[in-house]
C-alpha positions in Angstrom: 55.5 -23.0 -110.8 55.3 -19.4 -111.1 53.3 -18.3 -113.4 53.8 -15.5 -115.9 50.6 -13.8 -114.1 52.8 -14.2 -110.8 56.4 -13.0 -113.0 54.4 -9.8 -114.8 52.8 -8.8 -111.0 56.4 -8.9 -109.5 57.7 -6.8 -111.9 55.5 -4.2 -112.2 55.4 -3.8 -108.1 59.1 -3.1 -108.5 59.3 -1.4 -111.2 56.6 0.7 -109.4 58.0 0.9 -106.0 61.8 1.9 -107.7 60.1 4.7 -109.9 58.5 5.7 -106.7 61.5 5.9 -104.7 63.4 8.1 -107.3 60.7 10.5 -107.6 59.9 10.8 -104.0 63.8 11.7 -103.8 64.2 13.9 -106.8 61.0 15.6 -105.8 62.4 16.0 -102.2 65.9 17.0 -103.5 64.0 19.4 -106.0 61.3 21.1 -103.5 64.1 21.4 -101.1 66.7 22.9 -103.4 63.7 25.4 -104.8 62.7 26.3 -100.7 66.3 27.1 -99.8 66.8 29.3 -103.4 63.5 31.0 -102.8 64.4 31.7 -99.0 67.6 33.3 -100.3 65.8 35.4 -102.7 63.9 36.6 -99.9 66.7 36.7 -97.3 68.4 39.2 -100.0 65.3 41.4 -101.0 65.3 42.3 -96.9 68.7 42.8 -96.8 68.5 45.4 -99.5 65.3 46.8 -98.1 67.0 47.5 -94.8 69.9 48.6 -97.4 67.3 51.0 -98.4 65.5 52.3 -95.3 69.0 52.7 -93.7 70.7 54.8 -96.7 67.4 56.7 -96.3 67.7 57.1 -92.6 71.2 58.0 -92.8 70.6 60.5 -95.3 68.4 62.8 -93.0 70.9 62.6 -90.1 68.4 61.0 -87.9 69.7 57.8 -87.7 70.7 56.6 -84.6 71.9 53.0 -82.2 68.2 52.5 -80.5 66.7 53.0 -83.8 69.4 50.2 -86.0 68.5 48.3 -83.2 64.6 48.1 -83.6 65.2 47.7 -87.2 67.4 44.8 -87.1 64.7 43.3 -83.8 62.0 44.0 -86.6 63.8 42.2 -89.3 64.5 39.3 -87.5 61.1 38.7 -86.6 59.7 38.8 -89.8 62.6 36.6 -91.4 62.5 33.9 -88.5 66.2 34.0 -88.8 69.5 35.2 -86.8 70.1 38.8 -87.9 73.6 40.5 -87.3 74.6 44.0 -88.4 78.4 44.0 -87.8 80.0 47.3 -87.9 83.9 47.8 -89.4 84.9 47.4 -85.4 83.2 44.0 -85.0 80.3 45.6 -82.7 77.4 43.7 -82.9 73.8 45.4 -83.0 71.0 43.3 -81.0 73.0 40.0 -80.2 75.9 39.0 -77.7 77.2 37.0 -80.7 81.3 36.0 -80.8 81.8 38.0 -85.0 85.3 36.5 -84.4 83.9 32.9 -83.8 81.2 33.2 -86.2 83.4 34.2 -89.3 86.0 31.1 -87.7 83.1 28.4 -87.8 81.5 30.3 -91.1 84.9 29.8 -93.0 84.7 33.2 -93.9 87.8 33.9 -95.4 90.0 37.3 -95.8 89.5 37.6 -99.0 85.3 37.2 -97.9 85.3 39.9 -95.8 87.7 42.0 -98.4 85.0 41.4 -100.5 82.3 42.3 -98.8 83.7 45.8 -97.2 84.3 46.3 -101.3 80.3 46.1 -101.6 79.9 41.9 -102.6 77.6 40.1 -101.2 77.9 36.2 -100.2 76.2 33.4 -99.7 77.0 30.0 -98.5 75.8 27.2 -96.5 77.4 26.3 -93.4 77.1 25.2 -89.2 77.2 27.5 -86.6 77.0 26.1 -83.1 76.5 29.6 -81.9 72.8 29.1 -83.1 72.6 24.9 -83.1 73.8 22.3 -84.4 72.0 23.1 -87.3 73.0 24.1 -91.7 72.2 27.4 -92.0 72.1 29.4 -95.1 74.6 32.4 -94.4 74.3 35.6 -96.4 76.6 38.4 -96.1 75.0 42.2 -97.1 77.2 45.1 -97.3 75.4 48.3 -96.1 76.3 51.7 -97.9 76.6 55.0 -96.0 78.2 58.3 -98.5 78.7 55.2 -100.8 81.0 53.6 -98.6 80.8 50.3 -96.3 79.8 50.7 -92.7 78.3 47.7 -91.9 78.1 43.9 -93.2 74.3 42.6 -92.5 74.5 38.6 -91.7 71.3 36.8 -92.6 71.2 33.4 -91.1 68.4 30.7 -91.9 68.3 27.2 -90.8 67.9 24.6 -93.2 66.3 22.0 -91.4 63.5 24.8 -90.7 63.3 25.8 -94.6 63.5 21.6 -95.0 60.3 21.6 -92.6 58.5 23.9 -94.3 59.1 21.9 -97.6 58.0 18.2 -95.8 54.4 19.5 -96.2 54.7 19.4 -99.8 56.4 16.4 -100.2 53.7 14.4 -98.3 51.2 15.6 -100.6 53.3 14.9 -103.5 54.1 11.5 -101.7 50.2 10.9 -101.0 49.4 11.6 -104.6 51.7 9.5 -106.2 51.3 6.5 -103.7 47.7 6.9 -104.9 48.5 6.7 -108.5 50.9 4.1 -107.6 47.7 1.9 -106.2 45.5 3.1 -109.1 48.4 1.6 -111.4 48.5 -1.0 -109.8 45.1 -2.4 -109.9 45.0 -1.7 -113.4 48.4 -3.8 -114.0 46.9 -6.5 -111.9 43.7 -6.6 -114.3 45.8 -6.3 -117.5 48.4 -8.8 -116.3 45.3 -11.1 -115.0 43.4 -11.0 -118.1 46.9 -11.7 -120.3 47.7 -14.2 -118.5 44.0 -15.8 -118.4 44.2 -15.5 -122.6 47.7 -17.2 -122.6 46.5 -19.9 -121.2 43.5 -20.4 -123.2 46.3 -20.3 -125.9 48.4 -22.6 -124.2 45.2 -24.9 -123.2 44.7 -25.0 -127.2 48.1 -26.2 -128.1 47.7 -29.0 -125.8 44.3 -30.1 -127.4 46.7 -29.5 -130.7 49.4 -31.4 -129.4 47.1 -34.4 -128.2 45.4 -34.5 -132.2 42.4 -32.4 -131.0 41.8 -30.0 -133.9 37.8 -29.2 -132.8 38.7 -26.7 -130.9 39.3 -22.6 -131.5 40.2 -19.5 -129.8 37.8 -16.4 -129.2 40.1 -12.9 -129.0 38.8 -9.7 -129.5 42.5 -8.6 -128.7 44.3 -6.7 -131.8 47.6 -7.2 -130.4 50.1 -9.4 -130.5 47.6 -12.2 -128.5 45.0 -11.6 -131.0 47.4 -12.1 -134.1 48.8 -15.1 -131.9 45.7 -16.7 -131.6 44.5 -16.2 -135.0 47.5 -17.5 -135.9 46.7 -21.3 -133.6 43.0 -21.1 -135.0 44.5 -20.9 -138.8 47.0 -23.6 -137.6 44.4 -26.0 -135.7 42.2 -25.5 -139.3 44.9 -26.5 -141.6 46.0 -29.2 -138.6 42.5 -30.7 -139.2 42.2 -30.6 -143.2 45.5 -32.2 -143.1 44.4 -34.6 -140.9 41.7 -35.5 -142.9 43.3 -35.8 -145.8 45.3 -38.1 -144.5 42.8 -40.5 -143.4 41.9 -39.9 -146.9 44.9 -40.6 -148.6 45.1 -44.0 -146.6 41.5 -45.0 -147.0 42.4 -44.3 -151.2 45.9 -45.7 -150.8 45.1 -49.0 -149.2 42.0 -49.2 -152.0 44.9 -49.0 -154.9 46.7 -51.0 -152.8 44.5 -53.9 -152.3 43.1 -53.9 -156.0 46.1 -54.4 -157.9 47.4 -56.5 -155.0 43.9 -58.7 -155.5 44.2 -59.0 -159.5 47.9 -60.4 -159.0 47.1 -62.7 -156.8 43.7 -63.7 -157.8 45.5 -64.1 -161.6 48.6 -65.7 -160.4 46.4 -68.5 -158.7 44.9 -69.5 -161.6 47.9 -70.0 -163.6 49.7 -72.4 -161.0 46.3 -74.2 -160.3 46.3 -75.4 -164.5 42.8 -73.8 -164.5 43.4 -71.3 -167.2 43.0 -72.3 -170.8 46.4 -71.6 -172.9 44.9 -69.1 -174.8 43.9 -67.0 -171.9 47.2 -67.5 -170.3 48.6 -64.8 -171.7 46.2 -62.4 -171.5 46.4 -63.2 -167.4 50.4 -62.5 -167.3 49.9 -59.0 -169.0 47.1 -58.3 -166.8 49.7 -59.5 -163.7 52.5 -57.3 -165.3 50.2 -54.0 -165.7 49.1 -54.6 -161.9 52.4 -54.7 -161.1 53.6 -51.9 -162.9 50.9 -49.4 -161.5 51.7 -50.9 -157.8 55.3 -50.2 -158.5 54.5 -46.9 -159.9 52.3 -46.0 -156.7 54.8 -47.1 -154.3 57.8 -45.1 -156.4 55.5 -42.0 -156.4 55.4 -41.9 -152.7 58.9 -42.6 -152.3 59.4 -39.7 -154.5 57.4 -37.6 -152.9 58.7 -38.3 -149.2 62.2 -37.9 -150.6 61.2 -34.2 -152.3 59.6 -33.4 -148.5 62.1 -34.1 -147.0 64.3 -32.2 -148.5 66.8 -34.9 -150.0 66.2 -34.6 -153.7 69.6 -33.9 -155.3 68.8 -31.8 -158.7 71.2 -32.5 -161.6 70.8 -29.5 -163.8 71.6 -29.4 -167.3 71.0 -27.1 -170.4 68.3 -28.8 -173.1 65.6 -27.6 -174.9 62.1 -27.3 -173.1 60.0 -27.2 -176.3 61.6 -30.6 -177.6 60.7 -32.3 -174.1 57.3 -31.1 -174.0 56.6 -32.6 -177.5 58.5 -35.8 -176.5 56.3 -35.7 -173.4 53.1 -35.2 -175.8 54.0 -38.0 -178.1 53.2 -40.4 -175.5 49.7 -39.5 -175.4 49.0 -39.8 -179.0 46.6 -42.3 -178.4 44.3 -41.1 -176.1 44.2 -37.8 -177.7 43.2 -39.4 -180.8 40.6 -41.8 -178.6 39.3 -38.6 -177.0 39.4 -35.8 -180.8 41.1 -33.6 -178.8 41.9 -30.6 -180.8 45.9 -29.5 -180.1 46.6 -26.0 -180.0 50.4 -25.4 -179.4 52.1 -21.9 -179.5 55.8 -22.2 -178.9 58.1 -18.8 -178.6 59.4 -18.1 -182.7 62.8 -18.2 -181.0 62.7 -21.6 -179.4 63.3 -21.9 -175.6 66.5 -23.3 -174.2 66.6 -24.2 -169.9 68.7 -25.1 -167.4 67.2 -27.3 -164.6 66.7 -31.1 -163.4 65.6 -32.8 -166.8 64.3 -36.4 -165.4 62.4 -33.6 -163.0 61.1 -31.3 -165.5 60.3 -34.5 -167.5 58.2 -36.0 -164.5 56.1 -32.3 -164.4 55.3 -32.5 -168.1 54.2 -36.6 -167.8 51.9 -35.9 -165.1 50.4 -32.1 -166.4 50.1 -33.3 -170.0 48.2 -36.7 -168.1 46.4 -34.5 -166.0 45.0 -32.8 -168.5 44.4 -35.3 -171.3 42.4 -37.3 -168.4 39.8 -34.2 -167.0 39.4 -32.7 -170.4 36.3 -33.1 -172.0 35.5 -35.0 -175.8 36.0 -33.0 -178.2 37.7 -30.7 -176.0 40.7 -28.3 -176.6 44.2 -29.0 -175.3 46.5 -26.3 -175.4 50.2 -25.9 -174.6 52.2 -22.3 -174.6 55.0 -20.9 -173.7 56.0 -17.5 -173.6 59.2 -15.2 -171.8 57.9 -13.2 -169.1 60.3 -11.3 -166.8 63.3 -13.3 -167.9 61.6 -16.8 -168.0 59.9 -18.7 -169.7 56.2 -19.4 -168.6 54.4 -22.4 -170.0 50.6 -22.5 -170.1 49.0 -26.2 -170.0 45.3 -25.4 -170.7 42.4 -27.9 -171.0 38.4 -27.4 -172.0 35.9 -28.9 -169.5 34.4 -29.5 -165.9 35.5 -26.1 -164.1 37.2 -26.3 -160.8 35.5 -24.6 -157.3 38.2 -21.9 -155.6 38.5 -24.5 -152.6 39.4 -27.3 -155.0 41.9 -25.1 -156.3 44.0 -25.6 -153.0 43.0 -28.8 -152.4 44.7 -30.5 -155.6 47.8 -29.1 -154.0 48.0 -30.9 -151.1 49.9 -34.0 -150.3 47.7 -37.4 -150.3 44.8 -35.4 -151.6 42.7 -36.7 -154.6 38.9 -34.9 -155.5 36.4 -37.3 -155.1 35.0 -36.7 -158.3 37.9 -37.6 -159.7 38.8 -41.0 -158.1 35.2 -41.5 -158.9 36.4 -41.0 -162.6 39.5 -42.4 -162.6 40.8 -45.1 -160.8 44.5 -45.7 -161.8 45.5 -42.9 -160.4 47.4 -42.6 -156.8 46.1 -38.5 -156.3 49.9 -37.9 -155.8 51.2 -36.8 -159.3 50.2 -33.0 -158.9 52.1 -32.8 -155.0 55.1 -34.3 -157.2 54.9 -31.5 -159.6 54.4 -28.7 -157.0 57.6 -30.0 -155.1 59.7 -30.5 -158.1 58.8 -26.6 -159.4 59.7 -25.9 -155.6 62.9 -27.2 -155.6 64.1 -25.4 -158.7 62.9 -21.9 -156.4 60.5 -21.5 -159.1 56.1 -21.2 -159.2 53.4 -22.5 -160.4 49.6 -22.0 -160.3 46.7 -23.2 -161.1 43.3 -21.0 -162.8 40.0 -22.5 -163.9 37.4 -20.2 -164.9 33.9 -20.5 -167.5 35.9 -19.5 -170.4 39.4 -20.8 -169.8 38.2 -24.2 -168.5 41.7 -25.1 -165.9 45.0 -23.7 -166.4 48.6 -24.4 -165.1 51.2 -22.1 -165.6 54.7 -22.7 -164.2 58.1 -21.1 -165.0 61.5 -22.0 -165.6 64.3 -21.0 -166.4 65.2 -19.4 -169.6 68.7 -19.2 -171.1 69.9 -17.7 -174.3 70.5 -20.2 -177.3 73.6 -18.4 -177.2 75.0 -19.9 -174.6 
């Protein structure tokens, strides 16, 4: 298998060795172009030096053949090129050179040598087998006598030789990038070694994840995209394990509210056929066996409900009704235990009244189990309050009840599916821990919020919105 260590070291050699290729060439192109341009520059500043000390020469009338000839030997030398002066007769000074041949294999043209007996000067690149096989750089220098042309100065360099004296710098521009190019590479090595070395301690977690392994964590110090990554499998590995616990919790609970009503039905029902019961107590043992049944039905309908709301397949039926008249339906039903407990009943509706479109039988089921929630974990002689009030176009409702405050991580806890506090169960044991993940998914489905605040002075608060619609409508 090739590993990503292996795929990122492939790449970066080639990316390495192509950027070192074009560079090499461009610098090569580049150092050659700027030799050949700088020899030119040079070739011309002779040419107009010899311009100079001939105009000068001529001027005093002591100019003579020996003494053109020395000076074109001398420039020559000094140039390391093939110097011709060619006169308007095609004499040549200090070479048995063919002019006729060399302006032929030049491809200098009529209108070239019109233009420099008018005083232009040329230059072009071109072969001359009269001096090699070799390019040569070919310049053309019109020399002025009484300010006309006498004599055309050819200035001939070979490129290959002006090439030469560039190789030296590309093999030190060559050296020092192959250097870098190790340097770089070493270094990409490292990085790429020490990526891939993280990824699969990341990938080495995921498989402890995958096999129900949740112990386990990852230690980054990277703040890149690795580090957020594997903060990202620590946070996931956490919640992985609460979850996981929770469940074990949930079924330890679950098969405890299972078993009990489960034992009173049967333990009940065994009596009765056996004849042992006395008629009087007979009927007191059926409505035991019918609120057993009821609260195992209502168990096993809660976590249908719940797995149906997970999963995505809860169709709502919306409809417009009034949310102040359901809540007080919903509050009705409690009479009794408020009355057992002297709660004291604060309500504080909107003057307006409050008019909502969503899922009633849903809504219905939030209100049952928050109003229950609260009436159960409020305190005697406690406060129960219920408001609701518009806020951002809706309508938030407040369910507020005096008593034991809740710890921050019990705050998310009562959220989560098959959980249930322990204090609470220890409380309350008619209770399957699932009504509050019911509400949560219910308020989720209608793409709306809720929360949950307990504080000193508030005791615990739920707050939810809904939707609020005009009375006018």
């Amino acid at each position: 298998m090739r590993t990503i260590y292996y795929r990122l070291s492939m790449l970066y050699v080639i990316i390495l060795l192509i950027s070192f290729a074009f560079i090499v060439i461009g610098v090569n192109i580049a150092i050659n172009s700027l030799m050949i341009s700088q020899k030119q520059e040079i070739l011309l500043d002779k040419a107009m030096t010899f311009q100079q000390i001939y105009s000068d020469a001529a001027s005093s009338g002591i100019l003579d053949v020996q003494r053109l000839e020395i000076e074109v030997q001398s420039l020559e030398n000094y140039l390391g090129a093939q110097v011709l002066l060619v006169d308007r007769q095609g004499r040549v000074f200090m070479s048995d050179a063919n002019v006729t041949d060399l302006i032929e294999e030049a491809e200098i043209s009529s209108y070239d040598l019109e233009m420099m007996y008018s005083g232009e000067v040329i230059a072009k690149r071109t072969q001359l087998s009269q001096f090699g096989q070799d390019q040569y750089l070919l310049i053309g220098y019109p020399i002025f006598i009484n300010f006309e042309v006498e004599y055309v100065l050819f200035l001939m360099a070979s490129i290959p030789e002006i090439s030469m004296t560039a190789q030296d710098v590309n093999i030190a521009v060559a050296m020092g990038l192959g250097l870098s190019a190790i340097v770089a590479l070493v270094m990409l090595f490292t990085f790429s070694r020490a990526m891939s070395r993280e990824i699969n301690d990341l990938n080495e977690i995921a498989r402890h994840v995958t096999s129900g392994n949740f112990d386990k964590r990852i230690h980054s110090k990277r703040q890149d995209e690795i580090g957020e990554l594997a903060l990202s499998l620590n946070a996931m590995a956490e919640a992985l394990m609460k979850l996981e616990h929770t469940k074990q919790n949930f079924i330890s609970n679950l098969s405890h509210d299972l078993r009990s009503p489960l034992q009173s039905i049967i333990g009940y029902t065994k009596i009765l056929l056996e004849g042992n019961s006395e008629p009087d107590k007979q009927e007191k043992y059926l409505t035991i066996v019918l609120n057993e049944s009821e609260r195992l039905t209502k168990l096993v309908n809660d976590i249908l409900d719940l797995s149906k709301m997970q999963s995505g397949h809860l169709e709502l039926e919306r409809t417009y009704f009034d949310l102040h008249a359901l809540i007080l339906n919903e509050l009705d039903k409690f009479e009794g235990r408020i009355e057992s407990k002297k709660l004291h009943v604060n309500i504080e509706f909107m003057e307006f009244g409050c008019q909502t479109y969503a899922d009633y039988a849903g809504i219905q089921s939030v209100f049952q189990n928050l109003i229950d929630n609260a009436v159960k974990f409020v305190d005697v002689n406690g406060t129960l309050e219920i408001k609701t009030e518009l806020q951002e176009h809706k309508v938030l409702v407040s369910i507020r009840n005096t008593g034991v405050v809740l710890m921050p991580e019990e705050l998310n806890e009562i959220w989560q599916r098959f959980s249930k506090l322990d204090r609470a169960r220890s409380e309350h044991r008619d209770s399957s821990g699932l009504g509050l993940a019911i509400v949560r998914e219910i308020i989720k489905v209608h793409d709306e919020r809720i929360e949950v605040i307990s504080t000193p002075e508030l005791g615990v608060v739920f707050q939810l919105t809904l939707p609020f619609v005009s009375w006018q409508i």
